[in-house]
C-alpha positions as CSV (number, residue, x, y, z in Angstrom):
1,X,92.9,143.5,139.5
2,X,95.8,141.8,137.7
3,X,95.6,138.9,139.9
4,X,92.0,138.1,139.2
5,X,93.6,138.4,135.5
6,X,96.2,135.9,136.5
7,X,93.6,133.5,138.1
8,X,91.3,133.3,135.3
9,X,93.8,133.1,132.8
10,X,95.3,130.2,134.7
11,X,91.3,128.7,135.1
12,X,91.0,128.5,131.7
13,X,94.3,127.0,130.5
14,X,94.0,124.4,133.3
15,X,91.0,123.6,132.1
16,X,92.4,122.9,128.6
17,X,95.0,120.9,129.9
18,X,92.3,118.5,131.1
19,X,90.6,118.6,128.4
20,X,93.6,117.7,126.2
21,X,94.4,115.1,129.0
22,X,90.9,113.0,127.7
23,X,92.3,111.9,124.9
24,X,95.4,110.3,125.8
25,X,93.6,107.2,126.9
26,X,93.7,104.3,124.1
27,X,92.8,100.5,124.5
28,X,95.5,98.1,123.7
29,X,94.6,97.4,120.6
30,X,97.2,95.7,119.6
31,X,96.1,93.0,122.1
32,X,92.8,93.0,120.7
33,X,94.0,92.6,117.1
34,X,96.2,89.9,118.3
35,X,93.1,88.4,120.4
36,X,91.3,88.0,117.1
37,X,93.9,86.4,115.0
38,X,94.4,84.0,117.9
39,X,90.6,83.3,118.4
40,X,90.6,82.4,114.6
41,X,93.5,80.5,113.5
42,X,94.1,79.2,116.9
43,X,98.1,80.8,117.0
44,X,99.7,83.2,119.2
45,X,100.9,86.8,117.7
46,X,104.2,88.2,119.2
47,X,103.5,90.4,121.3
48,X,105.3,94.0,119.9
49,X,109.2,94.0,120.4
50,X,111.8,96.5,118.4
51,X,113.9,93.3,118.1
52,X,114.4,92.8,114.3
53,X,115.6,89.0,114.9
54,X,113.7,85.8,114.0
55,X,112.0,83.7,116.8
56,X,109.9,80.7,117.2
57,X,106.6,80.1,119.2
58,X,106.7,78.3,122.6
59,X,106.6,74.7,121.7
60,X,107.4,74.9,118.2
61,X,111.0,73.3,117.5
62,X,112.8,73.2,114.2
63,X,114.8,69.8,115.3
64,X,111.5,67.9,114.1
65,X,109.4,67.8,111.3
66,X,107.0,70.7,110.8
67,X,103.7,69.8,111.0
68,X,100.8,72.3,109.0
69,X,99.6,73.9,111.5
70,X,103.3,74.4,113.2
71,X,103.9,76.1,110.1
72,X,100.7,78.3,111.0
73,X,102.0,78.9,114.2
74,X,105.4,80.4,113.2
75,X,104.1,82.1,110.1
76,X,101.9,83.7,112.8
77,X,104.2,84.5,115.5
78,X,107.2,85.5,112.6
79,X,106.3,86.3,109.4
80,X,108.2,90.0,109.1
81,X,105.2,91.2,107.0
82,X,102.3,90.3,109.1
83,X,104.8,92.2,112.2
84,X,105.3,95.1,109.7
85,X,101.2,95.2,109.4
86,X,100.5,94.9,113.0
87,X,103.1,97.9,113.8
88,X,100.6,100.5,111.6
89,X,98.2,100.2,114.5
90,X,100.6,102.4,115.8
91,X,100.2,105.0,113.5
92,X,96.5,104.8,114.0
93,X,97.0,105.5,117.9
94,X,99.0,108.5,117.1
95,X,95.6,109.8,114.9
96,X,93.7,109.7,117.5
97,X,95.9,111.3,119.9
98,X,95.9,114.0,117.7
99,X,92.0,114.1,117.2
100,X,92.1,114.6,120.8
101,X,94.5,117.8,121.3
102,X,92.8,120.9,121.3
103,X,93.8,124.3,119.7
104,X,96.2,126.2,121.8
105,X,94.9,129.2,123.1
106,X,96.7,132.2,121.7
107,X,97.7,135.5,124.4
108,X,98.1,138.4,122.9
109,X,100.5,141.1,124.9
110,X,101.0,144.4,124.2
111,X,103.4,146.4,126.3
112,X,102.6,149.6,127.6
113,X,105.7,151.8,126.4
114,X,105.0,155.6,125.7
115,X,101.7,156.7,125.7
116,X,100.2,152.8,125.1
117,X,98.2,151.7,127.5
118,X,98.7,147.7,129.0
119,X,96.2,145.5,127.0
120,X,96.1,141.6,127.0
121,X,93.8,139.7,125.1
122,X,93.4,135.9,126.1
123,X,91.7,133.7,123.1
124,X,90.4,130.1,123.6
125,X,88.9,128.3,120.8
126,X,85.5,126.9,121.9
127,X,84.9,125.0,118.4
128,X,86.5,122.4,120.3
129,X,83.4,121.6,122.1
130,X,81.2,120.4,119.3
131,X,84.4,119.7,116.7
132,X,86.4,117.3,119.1
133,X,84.0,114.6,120.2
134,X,83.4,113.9,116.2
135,X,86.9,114.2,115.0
136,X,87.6,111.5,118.1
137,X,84.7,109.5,117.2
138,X,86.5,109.8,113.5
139,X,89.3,108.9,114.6
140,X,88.5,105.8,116.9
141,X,86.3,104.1,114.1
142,X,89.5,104.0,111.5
143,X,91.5,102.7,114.0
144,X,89.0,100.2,114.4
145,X,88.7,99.7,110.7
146,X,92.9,99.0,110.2
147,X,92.3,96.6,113.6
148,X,90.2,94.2,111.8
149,X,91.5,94.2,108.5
150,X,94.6,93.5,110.9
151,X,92.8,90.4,111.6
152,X,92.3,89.7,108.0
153,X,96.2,89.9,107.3
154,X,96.5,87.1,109.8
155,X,94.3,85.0,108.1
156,X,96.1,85.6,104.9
157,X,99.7,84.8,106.5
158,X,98.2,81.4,107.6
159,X,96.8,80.4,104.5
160,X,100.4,81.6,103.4
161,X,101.3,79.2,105.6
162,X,99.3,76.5,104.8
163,X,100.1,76.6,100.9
164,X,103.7,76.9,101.5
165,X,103.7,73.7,103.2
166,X,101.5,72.0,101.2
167,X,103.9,73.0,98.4
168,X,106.9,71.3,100.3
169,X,105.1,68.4,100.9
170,X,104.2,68.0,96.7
171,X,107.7,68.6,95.8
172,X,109.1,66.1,98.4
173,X,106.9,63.4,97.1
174,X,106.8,64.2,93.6
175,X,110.7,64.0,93.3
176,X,110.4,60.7,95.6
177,X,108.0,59.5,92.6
178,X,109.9,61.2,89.8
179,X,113.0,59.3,91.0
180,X,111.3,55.9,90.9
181,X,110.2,57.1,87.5
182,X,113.5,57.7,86.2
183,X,114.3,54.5,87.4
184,X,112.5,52.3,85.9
185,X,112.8,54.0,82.6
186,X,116.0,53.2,82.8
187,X,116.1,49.1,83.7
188,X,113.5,49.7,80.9
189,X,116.7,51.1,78.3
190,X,118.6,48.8,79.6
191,X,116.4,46.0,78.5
192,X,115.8,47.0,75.0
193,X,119.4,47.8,74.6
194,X,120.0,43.7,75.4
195,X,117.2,42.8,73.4
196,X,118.5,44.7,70.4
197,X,121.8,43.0,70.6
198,X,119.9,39.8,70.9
199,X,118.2,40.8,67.5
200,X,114.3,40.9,68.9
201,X,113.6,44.7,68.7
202,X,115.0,46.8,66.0
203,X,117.4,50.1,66.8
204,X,114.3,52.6,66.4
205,X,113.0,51.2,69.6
206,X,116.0,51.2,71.4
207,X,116.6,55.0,70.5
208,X,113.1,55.5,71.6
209,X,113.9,54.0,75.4
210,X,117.1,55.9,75.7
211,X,115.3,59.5,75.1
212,X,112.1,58.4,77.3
213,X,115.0,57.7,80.2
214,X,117.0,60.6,80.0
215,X,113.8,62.5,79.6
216,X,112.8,61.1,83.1
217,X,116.2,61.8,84.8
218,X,116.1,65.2,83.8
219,X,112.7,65.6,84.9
220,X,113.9,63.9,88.2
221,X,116.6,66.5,88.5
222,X,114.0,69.5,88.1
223,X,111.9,68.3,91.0
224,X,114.8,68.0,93.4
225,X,115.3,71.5,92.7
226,X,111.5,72.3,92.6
227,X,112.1,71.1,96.3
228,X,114.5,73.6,97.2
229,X,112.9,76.4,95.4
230,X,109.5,75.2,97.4
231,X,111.8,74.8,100.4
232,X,112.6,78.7,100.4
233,X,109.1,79.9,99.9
234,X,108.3,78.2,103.2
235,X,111.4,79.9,104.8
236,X,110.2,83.2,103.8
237,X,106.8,82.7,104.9
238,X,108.2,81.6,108.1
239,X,110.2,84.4,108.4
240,X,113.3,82.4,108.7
241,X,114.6,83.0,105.3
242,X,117.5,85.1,106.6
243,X,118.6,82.5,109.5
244,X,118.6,79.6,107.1
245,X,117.5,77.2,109.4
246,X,117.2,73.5,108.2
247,X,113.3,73.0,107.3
248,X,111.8,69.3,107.0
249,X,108.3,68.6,106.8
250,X,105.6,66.4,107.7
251,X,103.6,64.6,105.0
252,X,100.1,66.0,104.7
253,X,96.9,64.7,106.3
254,X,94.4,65.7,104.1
255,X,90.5,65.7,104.9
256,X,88.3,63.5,104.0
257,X,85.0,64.4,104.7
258,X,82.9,66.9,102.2
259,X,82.6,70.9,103.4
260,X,79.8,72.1,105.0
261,X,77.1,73.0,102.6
262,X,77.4,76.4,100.9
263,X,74.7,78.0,102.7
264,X,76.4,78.0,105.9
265,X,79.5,78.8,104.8
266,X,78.5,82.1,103.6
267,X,76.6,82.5,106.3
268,X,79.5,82.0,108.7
269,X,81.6,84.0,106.5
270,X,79.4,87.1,106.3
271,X,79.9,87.2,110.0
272,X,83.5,86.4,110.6
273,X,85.2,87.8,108.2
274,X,87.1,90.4,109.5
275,X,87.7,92.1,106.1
276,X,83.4,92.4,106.1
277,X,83.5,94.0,109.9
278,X,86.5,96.6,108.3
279,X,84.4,97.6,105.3
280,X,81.3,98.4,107.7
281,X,83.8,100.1,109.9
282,X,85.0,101.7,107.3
283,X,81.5,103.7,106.7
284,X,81.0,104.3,109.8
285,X,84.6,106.5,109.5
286,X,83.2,108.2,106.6
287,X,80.1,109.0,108.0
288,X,82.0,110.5,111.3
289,X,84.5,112.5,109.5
290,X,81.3,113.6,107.5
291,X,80.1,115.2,110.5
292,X,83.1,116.5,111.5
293,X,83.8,118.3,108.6
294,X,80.5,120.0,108.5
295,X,81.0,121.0,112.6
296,X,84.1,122.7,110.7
297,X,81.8,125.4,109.3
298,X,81.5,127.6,112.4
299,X,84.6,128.8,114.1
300,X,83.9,130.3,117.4
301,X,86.5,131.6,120.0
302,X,86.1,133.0,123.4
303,X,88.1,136.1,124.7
304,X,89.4,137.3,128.0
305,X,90.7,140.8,127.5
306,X,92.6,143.2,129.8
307,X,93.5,146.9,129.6
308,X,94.7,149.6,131.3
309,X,92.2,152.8,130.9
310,X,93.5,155.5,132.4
311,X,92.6,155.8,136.2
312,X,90.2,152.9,136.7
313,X,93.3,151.3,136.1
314,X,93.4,147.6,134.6
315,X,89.8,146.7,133.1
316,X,89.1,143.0,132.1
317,X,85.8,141.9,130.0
318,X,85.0,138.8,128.2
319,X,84.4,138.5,124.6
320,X,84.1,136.5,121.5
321,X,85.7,136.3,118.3
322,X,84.2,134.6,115.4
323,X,84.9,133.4,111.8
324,X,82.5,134.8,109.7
325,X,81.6,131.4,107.0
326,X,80.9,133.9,104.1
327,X,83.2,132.7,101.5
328,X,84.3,129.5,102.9
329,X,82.4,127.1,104.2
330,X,84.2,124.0,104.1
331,X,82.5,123.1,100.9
332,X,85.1,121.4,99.8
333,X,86.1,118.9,102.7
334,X,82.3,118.6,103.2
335,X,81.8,117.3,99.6
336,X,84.9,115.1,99.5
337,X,84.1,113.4,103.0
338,X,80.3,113.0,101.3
339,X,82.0,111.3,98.7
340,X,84.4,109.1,101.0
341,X,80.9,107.7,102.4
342,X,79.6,107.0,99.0
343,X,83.0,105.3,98.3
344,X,83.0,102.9,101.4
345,X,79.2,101.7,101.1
346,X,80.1,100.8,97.6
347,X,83.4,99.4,98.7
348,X,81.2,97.1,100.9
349,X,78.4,95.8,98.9
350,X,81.7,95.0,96.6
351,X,83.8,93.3,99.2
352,X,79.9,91.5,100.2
353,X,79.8,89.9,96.6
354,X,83.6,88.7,96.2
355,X,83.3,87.0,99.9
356,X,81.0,85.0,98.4
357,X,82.9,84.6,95.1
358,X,85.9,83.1,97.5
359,X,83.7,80.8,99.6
360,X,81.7,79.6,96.5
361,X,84.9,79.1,94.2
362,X,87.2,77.3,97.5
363,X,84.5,75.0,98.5
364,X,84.4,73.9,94.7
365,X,88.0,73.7,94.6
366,X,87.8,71.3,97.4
367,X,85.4,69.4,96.8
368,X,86.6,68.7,92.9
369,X,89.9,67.9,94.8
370,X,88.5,65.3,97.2
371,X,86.5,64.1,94.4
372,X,89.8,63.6,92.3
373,X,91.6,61.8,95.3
374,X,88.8,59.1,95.8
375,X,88.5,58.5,92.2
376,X,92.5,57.7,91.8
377,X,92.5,55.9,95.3
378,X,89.4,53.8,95.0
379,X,89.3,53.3,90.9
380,X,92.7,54.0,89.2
381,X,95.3,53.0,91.8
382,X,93.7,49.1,92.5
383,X,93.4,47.9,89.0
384,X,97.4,49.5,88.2
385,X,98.3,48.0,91.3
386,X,96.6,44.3,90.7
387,X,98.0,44.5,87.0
388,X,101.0,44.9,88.0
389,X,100.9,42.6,90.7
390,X,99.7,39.8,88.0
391,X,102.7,40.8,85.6
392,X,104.8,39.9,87.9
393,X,103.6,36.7,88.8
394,X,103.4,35.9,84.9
395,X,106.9,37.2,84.4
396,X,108.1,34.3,87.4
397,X,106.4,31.5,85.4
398,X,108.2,32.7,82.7
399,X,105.5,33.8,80.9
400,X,105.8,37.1,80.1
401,X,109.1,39.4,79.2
402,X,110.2,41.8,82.1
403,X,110.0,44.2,79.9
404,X,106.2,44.0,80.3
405,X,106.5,44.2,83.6
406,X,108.3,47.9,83.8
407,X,105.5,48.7,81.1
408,X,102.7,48.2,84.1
409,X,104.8,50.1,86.2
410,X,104.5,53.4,84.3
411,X,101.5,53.6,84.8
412,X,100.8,53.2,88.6
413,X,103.8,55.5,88.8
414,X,101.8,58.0,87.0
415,X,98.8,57.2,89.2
416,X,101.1,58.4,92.2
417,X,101.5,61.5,90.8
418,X,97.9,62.1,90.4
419,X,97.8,61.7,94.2
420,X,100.4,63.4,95.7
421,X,98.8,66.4,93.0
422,X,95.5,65.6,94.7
423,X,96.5,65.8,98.4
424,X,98.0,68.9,97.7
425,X,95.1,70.5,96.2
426,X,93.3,69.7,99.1
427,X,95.4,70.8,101.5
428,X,95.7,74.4,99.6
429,X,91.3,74.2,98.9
430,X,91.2,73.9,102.6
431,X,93.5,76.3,103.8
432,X,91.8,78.5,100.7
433,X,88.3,77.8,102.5
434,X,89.2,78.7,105.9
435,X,90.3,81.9,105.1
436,X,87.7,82.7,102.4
437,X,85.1,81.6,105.9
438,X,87.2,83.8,108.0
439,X,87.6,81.0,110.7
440,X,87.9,76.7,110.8
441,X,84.5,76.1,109.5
């Protein structure tokens, strides 16, 4: 008799190991995160490492000039925040190994000493088979929920990217411009410093050239060290701010051509954004961990119990144990998960609204900046360029002072400015629009 004991004692925790055993299976989900950053950026994610060093992609070099998108592409594969973000999907797997485990089964032994008799009561919590499945299914929709707003981190880093280049680029060119500034303001002091000694301009004017010259060499200054500062925004994006590798940059290549009309933007966006895909995921969560909290209500065990009784020895009988849901009910857990689905359908008609805030408000922003650059190109720049051209063929005939000369000059140098400004802004409107779209539109 005891062995039949034995055997279906051993029956029934076998079958709980396998049970438990179900659960243990998980997709590679980092892969899949890293899959979708990949498919929408076009760069490759590291693949997970406990090495705490900086790296580089495979054909990205630092010995050349960094291009915008090889910016992308080491933001992508380095920056320590987006590898911090992509190690929670760790935590997530753990969850739903733990959703899968069951309740141990709990053996209760009492020892015949004296005049009590051998009893052994076996209890195995059969909740399991209505609770599990929805606390899985609870499980495995939040860990797709932190997967695609994974994907959504990645398209953040390389607009990171993008805007920190962009950034190096307009400080590199504005100090290039700001030095040719300061120069000339200061052949311009010089001139009215020889003219006042000649007696043609009085002292007031010459007091005026000296402060408009140092004014532009100190402003010259503060742009070589608005490329630094720019310089180590794009290390930390990079991830390299702790190596202190040597950075240079490509000038930008801005686009030309007007976005796509706003229609199909948010179109496209409403389907690729991965932030959109989290925020329906993350209602679907709710709604299981609704259901799993009210399977909660009910908590049912099956018994196996053993005794000795006298002469007929060692009796064994099934039997059940149950919680009686008189007082508690779960109310509580059932309201607040009830509330957590409330929460994420709002959450999503919220998120639905500022997607197309951002696509709206980037395709503006770029188009006002491509409108900006062909204004100063094609109208601004040419007629500086030719008056300036023209005072200096009138200054070789000798008919006009130098000094009129460097006076046309200021002004195409501040037309400069207004372009490097311009390419910039496109170069951050795009890389703004791409990730308000969710992918290269």
């Amino acid at each position: 008799m005891k062995s039949k004991v034995v055997k279906r004692a051993s029956l029934l925790i076998a079958a709980t190991i396998l049970l438990s055993g179900c659960a243990s299976s998980k997709a590679a989900n980092h892969k899949k995160t890293a899959e979708g950053i990949l498919s929408r950026t076009g760069k490759s994610v590291q693949r997970r490492n406990g090495e705490a060093k900086s790296s580089l992609p495979p054909g990205v070099s630092l010995d050349q000039p960094l291009s915008s998108d090889d910016a992308v592409g080491i933001a992508i594969w380095n920056n320590p925040q987006l590898r911090a973000d992509l190690a929670t999907i760790g935590l997530a797997e753990a969850d739903l190994v733990d959703a899968g485990l069951l309740r141990n089964p709990r053996l209760d032994v009492l020892v015949p000493l004296g005049a009590k008799p051998f009893e052994l009561l076996l209890n195995f919590p059969v909740e399991i088979l209505w609770q599990r499945p929805r606390r899985i299914a609870a499980s495995q929709q939040a860990l797709d929920q932190l997967a695609q707003s994974l994907i959504q981190n990645g398209l953040n880093t390389a607009r990171d990217a993008r805007w920190a280049h962009a950034d190096v680029v307009q400080a590199v060119e504005r100090a290039k411009v700001a030095k040719q500034s300061a120069e000339l303001r200061e052949r311009v002091s010089r001139l009215t410093e020889a003219r006042l000694r000649a007696g043609d301009i009085s002292e007031l004017e010459t007091i005026a050239a000296k402060s408009e010259s140092a004014s532009a060499e100190e402003q010259s200054g503060r742009f070589e060290h608005d490329v630094q500062i720019a310089t180590e925004r794009l290390r930390a994006t990079l991830g390299l701010a702790v190596e202190r590798s040597e950075l240079r940059v490509k000038p930008l290549s801005p686009i030309t051509e007007a976005p796509p009309p706003i229609e199909s933007l948010l179109e496209k966006a409403m389907a690729a954004r991965p932030d959109r895909r989290a925020a329906e995921l993350a209602i679907a969560a709710a709604t299981k961990r609704a259901k799993w909290e009210r399977s909660r209500v009910l908590l049912l065990s099956a018994q196996l119990s053993s005794k000795e009784v006298g002469a007929n020895g060692v009796l064994t009988g099934p039997g059940v144990g149950v919680d009686l849901p008189i007082f508690n009910r779960n109310q509580g857990l059932i309201a607040r998960a009830e509330a957590e689905v409330e929460v994420a359908s709002r959450q999503y008609l919220a998120l639905k609204q500022r997607v197309a805030l951002e696509v709206a408000e980037a395709r503006e922003q770029l188009v006002q900046a491509l409108n900006a650059l062909k204004i100063v190109r094609k109208q601004v720049l040419p007629p500086l360029q030719r008056a300036v051209a023209l005072a200096e063929d009138q200054y070789k005939k000798g008919d006009v002072a130098y000094l009129f000369v460097l006076e046309q000059n200021r002004g195409l140098i501040d037309a400069q400015f207004r372009v490097v400004d311009s390419e910039a802004a496109i170069q951050r409107a795009q890389a703004q629009l791409e990730r308000s779209v969710g992918s290269r539109y």
